[in-house]
N, C-alpha and C positions, 0 to 999 in steps of 0.2 A: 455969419449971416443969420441972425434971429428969424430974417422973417421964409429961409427957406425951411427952417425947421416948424415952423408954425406950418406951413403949407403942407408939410410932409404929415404933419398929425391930422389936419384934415382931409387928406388924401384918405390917409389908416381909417379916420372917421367913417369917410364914406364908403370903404371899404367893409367895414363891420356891419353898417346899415344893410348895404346889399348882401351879405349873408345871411342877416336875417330876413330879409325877404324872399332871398331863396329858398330859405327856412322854411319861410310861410307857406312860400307858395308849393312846394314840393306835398308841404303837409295839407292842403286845400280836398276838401269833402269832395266837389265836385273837377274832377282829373278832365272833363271835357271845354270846361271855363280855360281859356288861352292868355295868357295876359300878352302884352305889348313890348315891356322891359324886358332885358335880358340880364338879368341882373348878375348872372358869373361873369358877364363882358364887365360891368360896370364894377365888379368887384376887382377883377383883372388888371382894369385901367386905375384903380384906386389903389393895388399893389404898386407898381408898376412905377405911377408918379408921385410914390412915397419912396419908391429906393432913389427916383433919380431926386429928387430934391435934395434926400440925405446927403446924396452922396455931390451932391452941390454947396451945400452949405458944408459938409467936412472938406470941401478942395479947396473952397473958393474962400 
């Protein structure tokens, strides 16, 4: 299944983004500014639905 392993790299994709915006934001001047995102949840879920796709398209 090609297109589960495509989905699994974009999963990792979004994965990588959202660390770097934890990145960011961790490193941000002003620690009072809140943001809206959570972006460890979004990194989390971008782990997450990278092993299960992998692990769909190595079954399936």
């Amino acid at each position: 299944m090609p297109g589960a392993f495509w989905g699994a790299g974009g999963s990792v994709l979004i994965a990588l983004v959202a660390a770097a915006a934890e990145r960011r934001r961790q490193r941000r001047r002003d620690p009072d500014r809140v943001g809206w995102v959570d972006w460890r949840a979004v990194q989390l879920f971008g782990l997450v639905g990278a092993l299960i796709l992998v692990s769909v398209a190595l079954n399936g």
